[in-house]
N, C-alpha and C positions, 0 to 999 in steps of 0.2 A: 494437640491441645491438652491440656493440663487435666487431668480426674477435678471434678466439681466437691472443693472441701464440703464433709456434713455440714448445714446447716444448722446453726448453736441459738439460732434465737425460735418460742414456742411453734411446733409445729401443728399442735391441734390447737383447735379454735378455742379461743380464748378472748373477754374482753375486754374490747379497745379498751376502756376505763384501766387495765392493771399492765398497759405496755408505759414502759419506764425506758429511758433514752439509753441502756444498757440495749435494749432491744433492737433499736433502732441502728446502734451502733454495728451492733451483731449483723442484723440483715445486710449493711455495708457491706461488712467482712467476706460475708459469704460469697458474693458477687463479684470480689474484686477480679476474678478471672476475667470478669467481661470487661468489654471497652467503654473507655471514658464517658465516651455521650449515651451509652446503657445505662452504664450506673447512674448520671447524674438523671434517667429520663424517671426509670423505679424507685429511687431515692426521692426523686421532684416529687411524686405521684404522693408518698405516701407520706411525707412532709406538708403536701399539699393537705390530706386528708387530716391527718390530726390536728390542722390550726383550723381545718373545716371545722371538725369537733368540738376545738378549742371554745369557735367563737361561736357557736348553738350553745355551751355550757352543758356540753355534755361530758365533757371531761375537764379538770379543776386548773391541769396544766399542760400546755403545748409540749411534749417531749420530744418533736422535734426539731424546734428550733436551735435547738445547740448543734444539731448535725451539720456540716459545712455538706454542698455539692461536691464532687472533684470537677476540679478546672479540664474545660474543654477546647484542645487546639482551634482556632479558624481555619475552619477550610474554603472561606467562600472564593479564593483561586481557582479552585477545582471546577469550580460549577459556573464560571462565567464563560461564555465563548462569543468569538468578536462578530461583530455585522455582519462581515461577508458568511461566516456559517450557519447565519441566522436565512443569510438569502438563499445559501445550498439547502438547507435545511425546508423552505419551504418552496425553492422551487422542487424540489425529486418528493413532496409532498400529491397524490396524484388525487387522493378523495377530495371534495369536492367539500364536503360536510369539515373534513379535520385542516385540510386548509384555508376554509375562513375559521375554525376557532383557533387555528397557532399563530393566524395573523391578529386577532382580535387581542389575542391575549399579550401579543408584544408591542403592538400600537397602541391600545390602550390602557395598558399596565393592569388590567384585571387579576385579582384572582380568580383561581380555581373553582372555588366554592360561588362568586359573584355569576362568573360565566355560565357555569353549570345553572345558576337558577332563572338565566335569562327567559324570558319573553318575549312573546313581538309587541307585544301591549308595552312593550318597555323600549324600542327602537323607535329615533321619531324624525322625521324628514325634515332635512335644513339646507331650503337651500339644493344646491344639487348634493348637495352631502347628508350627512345625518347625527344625529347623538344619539347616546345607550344612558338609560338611566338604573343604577345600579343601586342593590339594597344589601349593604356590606355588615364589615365588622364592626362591633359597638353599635349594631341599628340606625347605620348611618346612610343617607341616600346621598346619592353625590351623582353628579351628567359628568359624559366623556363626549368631548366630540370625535367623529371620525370623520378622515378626509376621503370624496367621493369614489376613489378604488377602493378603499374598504367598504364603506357604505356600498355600495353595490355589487360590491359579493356577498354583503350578506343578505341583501334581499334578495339575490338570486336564491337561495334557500329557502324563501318561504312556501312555495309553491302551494299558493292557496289557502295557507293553514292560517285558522284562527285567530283574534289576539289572545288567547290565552295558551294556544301550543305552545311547549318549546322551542326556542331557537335553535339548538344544538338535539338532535332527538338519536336516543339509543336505538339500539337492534327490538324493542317492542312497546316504540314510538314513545317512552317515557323520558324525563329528563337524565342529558347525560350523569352518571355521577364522577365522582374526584379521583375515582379508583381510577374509572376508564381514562379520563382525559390526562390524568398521571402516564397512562399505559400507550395511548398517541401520542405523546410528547416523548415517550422514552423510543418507542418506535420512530420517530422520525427522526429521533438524534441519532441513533444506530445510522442508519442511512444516508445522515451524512457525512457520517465520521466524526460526529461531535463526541465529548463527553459522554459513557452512561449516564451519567449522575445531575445533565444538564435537567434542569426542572422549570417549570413556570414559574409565573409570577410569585412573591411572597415566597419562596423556598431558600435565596440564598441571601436574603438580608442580613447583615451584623450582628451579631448578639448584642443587643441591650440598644441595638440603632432606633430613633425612629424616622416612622414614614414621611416624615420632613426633612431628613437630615442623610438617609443612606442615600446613594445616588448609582446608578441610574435608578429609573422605576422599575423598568423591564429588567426581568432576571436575565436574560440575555444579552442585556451589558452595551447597548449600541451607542455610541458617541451623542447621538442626536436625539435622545427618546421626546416622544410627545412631550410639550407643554402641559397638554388638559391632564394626560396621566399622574405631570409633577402636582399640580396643582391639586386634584381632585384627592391624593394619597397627604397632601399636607392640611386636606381639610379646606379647601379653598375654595372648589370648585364647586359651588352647589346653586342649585336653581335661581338666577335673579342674573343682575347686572355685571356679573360677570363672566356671564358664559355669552355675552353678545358681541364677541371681537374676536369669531373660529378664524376669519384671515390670518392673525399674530402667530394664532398657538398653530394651527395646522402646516406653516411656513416651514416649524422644523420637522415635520416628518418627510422623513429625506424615502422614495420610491424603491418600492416591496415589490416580489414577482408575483 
């Protein structure tokens, strides 16, 4: 690797109010040893901060809006992998705890951060099946249904506990966090020979796609992803009359191990 050029933009603290788009440019420069999706994440950050600045009026002009990002390859090839790795993947899955959350997370297109803050005050009996009621991104609550093998692995986990425990509970019974459940998923991809870089829900979506329009839900890419997932990620799915026809949507979830 290449010796890290001196840094030419102020290195003692100085302020925001006297950084001028020389500066901004300069911080670029110094970085460009690192990789594309580096630069554009500390360049994002601190473009992001100065229009913060901008628009409190604490500073008279955004300096960096003239900064362009550098363009970032697509890699989401990399991170997709097909059905049947999805079923290696969770059958040589042996815990009990992490394979209902890598089932949950790819039948019902959850995120990370969703799943992590589940509840049992939030799973509700339908039927011989069940739905998750999820409080997402943008403060949004949206129901998943699930078909009665998922539903009943996941209350074979409650073992008693509260409606206010966790569903998914850490090594000292707190809610899982994103780090761990990052760290099970990367572990059970190892194992089956998937991809490292295979990741949950929300991880391999298209730059600039949205959640109506990327396809599948599930970051693991299956042919046939749930319905309630598509719907519920397009904003569709939420409490009332159309969450009463789980026959239609649960039809395509084609049988998980």
């Amino acid at each position: 690797m290449p010796p890290m050029p001196a840094p030419s933009w102020p290195t003692s603290a100085s302020p925001l109010r006297t950084a001028t788009v020389g500066d901004v440019q300069a911080f670029g420069a110094a970085i460009a040893h690192q990789s594309p999706a580096t630069r554009a994440r500390k360049l994002g950050s601190v473009k992001s901060l100065l229009s913060f600045a901008h628009r409190l009026g604490y500073v008279a002009f955004n300096v960096g809006a003239p900064v362009r990002l550098p363009a970032i390859k697509e890699t989401l090839n990399e991170r997709i992998i097909v059905e049947a790795d999805v079923h290696r993947l969770l059958a040589l899955e042996a815990d009990p705890r992490n394979h209902a959350l890598l089932r949950l997370l790819y039948v019902a297109g959850l995120r990370i951060s969703e799943a992590c803050g589940l509840r049992w005050r939030d799973l509700t009996p339908r039927d011989d099946a069940g739905q998750v009621t999820v409080f997402g991104k943008g403060g949004k609550t949206g129901i998943v249904l699930l078909p009665a093998p998922v539903w009943r692995e996941m209350v074979a986990l409650r073992d008693g506990a509260d409606a206010d425990a966790p569903v998914f509970l850490s090594g000292k019974g707190a809610h899982l966090s994103t780090v761990q459940v990052h760290r099970v998923v990367k572990a059970a991809a190892a194992r089956a020979g998937c991809p490292p870089r295979c990741r949950p829900i929300g991880c391999v979506m298209p730059t600039g796609a949205t959640r109506s329009t990327a396809a599948p839900r599930s970051a693991w890419c299956r042919p046939r992803c749930a319905m309630p997932a598509w719907r519920r990620r397009a904003g569709i799915c939420t409490p009332g009359p159309t969450t009463a026809a789980p026959a239609t949507w649960l039809d395509d979830v084609s049988p998980l191990p």
